[in-house]
C-alpha positions in Angstrom: 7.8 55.1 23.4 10.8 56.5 22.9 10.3 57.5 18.7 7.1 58.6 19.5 6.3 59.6 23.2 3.1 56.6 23.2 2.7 53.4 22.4 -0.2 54.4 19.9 1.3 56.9 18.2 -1.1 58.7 16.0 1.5 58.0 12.8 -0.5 61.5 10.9 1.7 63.4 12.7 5.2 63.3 11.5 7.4 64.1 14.9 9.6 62.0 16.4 11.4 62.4 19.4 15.6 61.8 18.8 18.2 61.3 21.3 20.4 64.7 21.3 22.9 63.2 24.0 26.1 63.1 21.9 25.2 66.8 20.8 24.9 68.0 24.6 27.9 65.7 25.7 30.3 68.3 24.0 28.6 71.2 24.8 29.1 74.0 26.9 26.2 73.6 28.7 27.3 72.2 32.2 24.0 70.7 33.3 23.5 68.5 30.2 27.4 67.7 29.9 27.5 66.5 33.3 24.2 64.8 32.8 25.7 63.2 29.9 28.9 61.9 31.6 26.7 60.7 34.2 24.4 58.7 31.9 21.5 60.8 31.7 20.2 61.0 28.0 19.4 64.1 26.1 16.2 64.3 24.0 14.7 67.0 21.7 11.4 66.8 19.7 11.7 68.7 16.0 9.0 70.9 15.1 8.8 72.1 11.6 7.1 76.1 10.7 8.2 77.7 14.5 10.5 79.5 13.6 8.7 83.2 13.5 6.8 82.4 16.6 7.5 85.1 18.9 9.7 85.1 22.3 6.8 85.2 24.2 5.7 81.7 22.4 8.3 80.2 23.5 8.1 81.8 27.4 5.0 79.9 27.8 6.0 77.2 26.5 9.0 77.0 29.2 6.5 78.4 32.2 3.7 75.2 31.1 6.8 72.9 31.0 7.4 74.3 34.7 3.5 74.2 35.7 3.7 70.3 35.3 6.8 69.8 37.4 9.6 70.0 35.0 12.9 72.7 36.1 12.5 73.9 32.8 12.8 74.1 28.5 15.6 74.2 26.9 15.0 75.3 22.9 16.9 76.2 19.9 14.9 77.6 16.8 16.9 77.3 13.2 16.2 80.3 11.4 17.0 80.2 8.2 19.7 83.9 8.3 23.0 83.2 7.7 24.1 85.6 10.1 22.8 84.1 12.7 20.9 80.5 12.2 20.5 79.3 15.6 18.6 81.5 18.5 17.6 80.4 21.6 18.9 80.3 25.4 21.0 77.1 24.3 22.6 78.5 21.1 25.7 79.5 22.8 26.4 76.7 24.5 26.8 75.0 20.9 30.5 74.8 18.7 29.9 76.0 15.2 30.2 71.8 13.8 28.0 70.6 16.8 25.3 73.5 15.2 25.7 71.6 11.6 25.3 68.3 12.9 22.1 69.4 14.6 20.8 71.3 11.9 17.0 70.3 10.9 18.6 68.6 7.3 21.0 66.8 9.4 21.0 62.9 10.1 
């Protein structure tokens, strides 16, 4: 349940949920740092090819999360510049080594 989100995963599809906890625990993002210190556990899911979706993807995206009760969606999109890899609203909550460790290549 917790690689996979079910208990029959259809294994076809290559995404795997992974616990982002330690990443968020030395953030600058207060809600997920203090969620972390308080034992709540941080989870992203990795989608490959989304990175030249457009803002407005990713708006829905947040306002569906928000239609079936969640507060919100955090997101970060790697996009390949070397000026500026990382966007998304959580991007500048991340240190510069916490951003490599997170990186789509990294274990």
């Amino acid at each position: 349940m917790l690689k996979y989100g079910s208990d029959k995963p259809d294994l076809r599809i290559p995404i795997e949920i992974r616990d982002v906890s330690a990443l968020f625990a030395e953030s600058g993002f207060q809600p997920s740092k203090a969620g972390v210190a308080a034992g709540m556990v941080v989870r992203a899911i990795p989608v490959k090819s989304i990175a030249d979706k457009p803002r407005s993807f990713f708006d829905k995206l947040v306002e569906f999360a928000q239609s079936v009760g969640s507060k919100g969606l955090a997101y970060l999109v790697w996009t390949g510049d070397a000026a500026n890899p990382i966007k998304g609203p959580l991007a500048k909550f991340l240190t510069p080594s916490s951003r490599n460790r997170c990186a789509p290549n990294a274990t």
